[in-house]
GUZA-735413 format. One record per residue (C-alpha): x, y, z. Coordinates in steps of 0.25 Angstrom, whole numbers, plus 5000, padded with zeros to 4 digits. Layout:
BEGIN
XYZ
...
# end
This chain:
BEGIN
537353785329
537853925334
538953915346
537754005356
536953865353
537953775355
538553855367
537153825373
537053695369
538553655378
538153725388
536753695390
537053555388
538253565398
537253615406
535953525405
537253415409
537553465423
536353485428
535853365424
537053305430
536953365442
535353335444
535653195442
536653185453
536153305461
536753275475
535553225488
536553215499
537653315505
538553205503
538353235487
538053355487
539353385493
540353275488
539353175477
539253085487
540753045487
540352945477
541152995462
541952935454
543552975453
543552985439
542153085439
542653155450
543853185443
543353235432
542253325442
543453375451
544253415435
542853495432
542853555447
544053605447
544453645430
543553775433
543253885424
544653935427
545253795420
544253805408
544053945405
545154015412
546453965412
546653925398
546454075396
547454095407
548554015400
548254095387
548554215391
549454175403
550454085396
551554005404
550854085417
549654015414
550053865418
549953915434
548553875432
548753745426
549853715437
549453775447
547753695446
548453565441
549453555449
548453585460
547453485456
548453385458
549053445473
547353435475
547453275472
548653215479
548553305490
547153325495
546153275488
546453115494
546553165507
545253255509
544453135500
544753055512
544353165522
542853145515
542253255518
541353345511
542053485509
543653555511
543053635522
542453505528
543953435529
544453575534
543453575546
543753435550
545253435547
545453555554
544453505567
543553645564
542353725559
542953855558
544153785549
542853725541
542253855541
543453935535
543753835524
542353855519
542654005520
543853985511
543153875502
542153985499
543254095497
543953985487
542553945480
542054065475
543154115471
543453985463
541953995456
541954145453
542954105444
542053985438
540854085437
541654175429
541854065419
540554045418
539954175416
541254185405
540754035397
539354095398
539354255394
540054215382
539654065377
538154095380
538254245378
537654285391
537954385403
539054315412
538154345422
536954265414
538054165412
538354145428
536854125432
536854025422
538053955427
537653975441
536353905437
537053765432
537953765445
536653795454
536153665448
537153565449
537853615460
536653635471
535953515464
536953425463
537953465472
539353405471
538753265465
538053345454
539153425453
540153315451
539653255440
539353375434
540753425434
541053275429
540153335415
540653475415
542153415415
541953335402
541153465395
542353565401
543453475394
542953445383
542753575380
543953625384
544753515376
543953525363
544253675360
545753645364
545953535353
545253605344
546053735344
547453665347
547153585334
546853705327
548353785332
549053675333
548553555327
548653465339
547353435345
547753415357
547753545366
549053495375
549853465365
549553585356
549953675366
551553615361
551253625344
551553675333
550453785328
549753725316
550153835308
551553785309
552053915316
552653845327
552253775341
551053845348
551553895361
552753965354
551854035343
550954095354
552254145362
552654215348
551254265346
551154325362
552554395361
552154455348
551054515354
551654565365
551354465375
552354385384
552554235377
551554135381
552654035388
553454145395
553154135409
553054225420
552654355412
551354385421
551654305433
552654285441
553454155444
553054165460
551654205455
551554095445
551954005455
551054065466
549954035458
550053905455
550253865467
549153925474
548353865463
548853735465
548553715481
547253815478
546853685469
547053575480
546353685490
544953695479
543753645487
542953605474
544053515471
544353465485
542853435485
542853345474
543753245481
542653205491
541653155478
542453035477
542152905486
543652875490
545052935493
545552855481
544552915471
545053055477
546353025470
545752965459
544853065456
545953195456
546953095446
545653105437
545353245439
546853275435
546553225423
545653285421
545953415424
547153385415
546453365402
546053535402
547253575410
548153515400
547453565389
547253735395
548553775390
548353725376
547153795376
547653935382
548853935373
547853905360
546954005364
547954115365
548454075352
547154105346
546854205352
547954285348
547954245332
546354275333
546454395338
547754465333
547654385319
548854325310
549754445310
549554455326
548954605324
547654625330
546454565320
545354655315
544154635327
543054615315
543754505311
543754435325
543054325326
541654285333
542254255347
543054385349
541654475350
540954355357
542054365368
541954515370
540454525371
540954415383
541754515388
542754445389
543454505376
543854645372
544654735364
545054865360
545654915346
546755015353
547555045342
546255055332
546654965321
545354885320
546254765327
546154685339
547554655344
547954555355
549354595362
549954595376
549054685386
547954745389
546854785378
546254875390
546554985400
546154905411
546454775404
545054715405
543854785397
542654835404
541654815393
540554905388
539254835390
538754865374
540254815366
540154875353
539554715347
540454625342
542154645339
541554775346
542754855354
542554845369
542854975376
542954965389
541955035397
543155085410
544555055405
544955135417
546355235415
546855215400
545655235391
545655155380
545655205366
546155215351
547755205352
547955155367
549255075368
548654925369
549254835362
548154735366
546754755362
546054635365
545554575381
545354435382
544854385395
545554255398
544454175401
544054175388
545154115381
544753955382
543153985381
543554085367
544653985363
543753925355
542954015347
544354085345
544953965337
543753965330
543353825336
541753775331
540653825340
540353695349
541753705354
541453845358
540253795364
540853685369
541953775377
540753855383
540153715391
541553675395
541953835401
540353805408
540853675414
542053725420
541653845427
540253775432
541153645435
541953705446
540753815449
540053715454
541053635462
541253755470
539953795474
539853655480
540953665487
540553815492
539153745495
539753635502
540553725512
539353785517
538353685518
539353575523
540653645530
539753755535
538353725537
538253565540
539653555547
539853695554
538753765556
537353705556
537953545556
536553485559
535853505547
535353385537
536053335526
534853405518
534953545522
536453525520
536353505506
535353595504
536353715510
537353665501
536553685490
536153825494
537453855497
537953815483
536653905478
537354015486
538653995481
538253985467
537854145467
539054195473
539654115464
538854195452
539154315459
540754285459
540654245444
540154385440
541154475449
542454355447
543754435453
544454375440
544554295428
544154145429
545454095433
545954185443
544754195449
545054045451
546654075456
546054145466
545154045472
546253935470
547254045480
546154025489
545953885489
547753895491
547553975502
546353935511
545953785509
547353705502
548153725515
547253695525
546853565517
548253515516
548853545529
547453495535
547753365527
549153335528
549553415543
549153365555
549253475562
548553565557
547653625565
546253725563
546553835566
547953835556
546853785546
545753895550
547054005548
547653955537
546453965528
546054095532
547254175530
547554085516
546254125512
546154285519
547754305513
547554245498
546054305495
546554445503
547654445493
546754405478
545554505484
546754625485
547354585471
546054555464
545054635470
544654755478
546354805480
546654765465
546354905456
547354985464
548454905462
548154835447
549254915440
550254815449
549454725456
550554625454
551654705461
550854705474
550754535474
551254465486
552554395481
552054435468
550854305470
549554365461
548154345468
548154205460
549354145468
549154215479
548554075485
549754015487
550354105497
549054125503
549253965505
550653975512
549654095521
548753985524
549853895527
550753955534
549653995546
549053875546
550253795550
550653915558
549353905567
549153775566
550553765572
550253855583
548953785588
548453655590
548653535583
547253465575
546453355587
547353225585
546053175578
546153285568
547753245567
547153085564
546153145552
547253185545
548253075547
546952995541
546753085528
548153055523
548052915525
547652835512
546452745514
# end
């Protein structure tokens, strides 16, 4: 069986699985549509919150981050563990025990106001659609090359899968198909892992391989690759700080940490179980979960590297000759997600340090010249290439490529290719899905039944939630053709956001008495107004003019990514100022959250 048919066959199957799971527990109440009926088990809904939140940026991307970022890498895998874990001591008991529906629901009543409720919707649907542009994206990726369509075909047919078992089944169907899509995103992110750490280093285990000796005897792995990058012109993989500064690294993290405990999608799924304790219970699972691929993504980014390099430069590290590549080079540039250029004219493809392109990404011409065939780009802009131009690089690789590739590159069988394609499907649909709930939940609950039409039945409630997620799954296909960036920056940013708007408000509104609405109401909007003012001037319509130096022009030299975290301290700082300068909460309000931190 050929690996199109067997790509078919794991995702088809993977498929026929969810939506069956989610017709079989499609949601008939608000109750389930918005929170499964309260009634899931801790273990489940650990395993459902680990699908939830390991998104496309945790499958796809940020393996491929590491790869290519090195020691700078491991801000993502601190800064989303680490946060995972502020999210489970330090909110997630205390807004279980709240018991109600949805973030902006809490925020309204904590803070005694609808205008409160109505501006945490507001920065919900900010962080949301940022957050599943990037999902989208890997979607359209998994699809334009696995099942060798258009990524725009590949999005309508993602889009479909979430229209049925998110408007169907709501967060009941969706819960227990994110328990599904867990156990097919794992194992496929763990079977390609042992089989290419076995084959490097003769470890099968991915954790432990990353600290071998390379089969080949010429010495432990994470040295050979330092030596290999140097020799090539790159900075050595371990070295730290050689793209990001300490300040920025640091920055990042953190804004990725508290943007973590501030994700709606993932605060949402501590209302599925039946008790405060099963809260607790539920985020030890989901740690461990999430532990078993975070542990294993920089094994998997350091093997790719490594194979990457040895495929494409060869034995003697000088370029091969590209009719000598293998299959999975030309079937990633007709993705248009690979390209190169023979500058120097020796019939060789050569990796090194920089740029393969004038405007170091490819535009590609819509007919390529078939397989291994050049792609020229159609505007490189000032510096037109040609025959003898000074690159030492002549190769793009898009990073989020790397884990999806990985395989076919160490030349692993077909059904782990195939494999590989279901999982990268499961992750980005996973958290897709668990995001358009929460956007739809917003407006049929926070806005519609509790603010501003608060008579209506329980019927036409849940049939508002389900248009509204109908609704939100288009903007969401939209935002998936035009993402601002690649899969897990697109994701940095909506984790800045979440930093910046919803964290503070959540913690101060739970552990500060006097806090008051309108400190609330100004904290969230200038957060939200100072940190996406400062990612739309970087990363969009004021970024051209100042590319060549764009760094130079960073506050405190914070990129976009990290800019959350002083966007929090924004958000902060006026809220207790105002908060300070006005009112305190009704004593009642004062009672309620003495009540919240006191165990039951």
């Amino acid at each position: 069986m050929d690996l199109q048919t067997l790509t078919y066959l794991f995702v088809g199957a993977s498929f026929v699985l969810y939506i069956g799971i989610a017709f079989f527990s499609r949601a008939s109440s608000t109750s389930e549509f918005y929170v499964a009926g309260g009634g899931v088990h801790p273990i489940l809904n650990g395993m459902a919150t680990a699908a939830d939140w390991m998104s496309a940026a945790s499958f796809i991307s940020m393996a491929g981050l590491i790869a290519f970022m090195g020691y700078e890498g491991s801000m993502y895998l601190m800064g989303w563990t680490g946060g995972y874990v502020l999210l489970a001591m330090l909110l997630a008991p205390y807004l279980r025990k709240f018991g109600k529906f949805t973030v902006p629901e809490f925020i309204g009543d904590r803070y005694y106001s609808q205008t409160a409720r109505v501006v945490a919707v507001l920065c919900l649907i900010f962080i949301s659609f940022t957050y599943v542009a990037g999902q989208m994206r890997g979607v359209g990726i998994v699809f334009s090359r696995f099942l060798e369509v258009p990524v725009d075909v590949g999005l309508y047919i993602g889009m479909s899968i979430v229209f049925v078992y998110a408007v169907l089944g709501g967060m009941r169907g969706i819960t227990y198909t994110q328990v599904a899509q867990y156990c097919v995103l794992i194992f496929a992110y763990t079977v390609p892992a042992v089989f290419i750490a076995l084959q490097l280093t003769g470890n099968p285990i991915p954790q432990l391989a990353l600290g071998s000796e390379m089969a080949d005897g010429s010495g432990p792995l994470l040295h050979k690759l330092d030596s290999v990058l140097v020799d090539l012109g790159f900075n050595a993989y371990t070295e730290p700080f050689n793209d990001k500064s300490m300040i920025d690294m640091l920055a990042v993290t953190f804004a990725l940490m508290v943007g973590t405990a501030g994700l709606p999608h993932v605060l949402v799924r501590f209302f599925t179980v039946p008790k405060v304790r099963d809260a607790r219970r539920s985020a030890g699972w989901a740690l461990v979960f999430i532990a078993l691929l975070y542990t294993t993504a920089p094994a998997v980014g350091v093997l790719a590297r490594m194979n990457l390099v040895n495929t494409v430069n060869g034995e003697e590290g000088t370029g091969t000759d590209y009719t000598k590549m293998p299959a999975w080079f030309g079937t990633w540039e007709n993705a248009s997600l690979l390209a190169w250029y023979d500058h120097n004219g020796d019939g060789k493809v050569q990796y090194a340090a920089g740029n393969a392109f004038a405007d170091a990404k490819p535009h590609f011409s819509q007919e390529g010249r078939g397989l291994y065939g050049e792609r020229l780009v159609t505007n490189p802009g000032e510096g037109q290439i040609h025959k003898g131009a000074p690159f030492a690089n002549e190769i793009y690789v898009d990073r989020d490529i790397m884990v999806l590739a990985n395989p076919e590159i160490a030349g692993l069988p077909d059904w782990v290719i195939a494999l590989i394609a279901a999982g990268g499907v499961a992750a980005a649909l996973s958290t897709a899905a668990g995001l358009l709930l929460v956007i739809s939940a917003s407006i049929s609950h926070d806005l519609l039944k509790c603010t501003f039409t608060p008579n209506i039945s329980e019927k036409t409630e849940l049939l508002a939630g389900r248009m509204a997620a109908a609704a939100a799954i288009g903007v969401a296909g939209y935002l998936g053709l035009h993402p601002p960036a690649f899969v897990a920056q697109v994701v940095a940013f909506a984790f800045g956001l979440a930093a910046s708007s919803l964290f503070p408000v959540i913690l101060l509104g739970i552990f500060s008495k006097r806090m008051n609405k309108w400190g609330a109401i100004a904290g969230m909007l200038s957060g939200l107004v100072f940190t996406m003012s400062y990612i739309i001037y970087f990363k969009g319509v004021f970024m051209e003019p100042m590319a060549e130096n764009i760094a130079a022009n960073w506050l405190f030299g914070i990129s976009p990514e990290g800019i959350g975290t002083i966007g929090m301290l924004v958000n902060l700082t006026v809220a207790l100022a105002v908060s300070q300068m006005t009112a305190p909460p009704p004593v009642e309000i004062q009672k309620m959250v003495e009540n919240i931190r006191i165990p039951r």
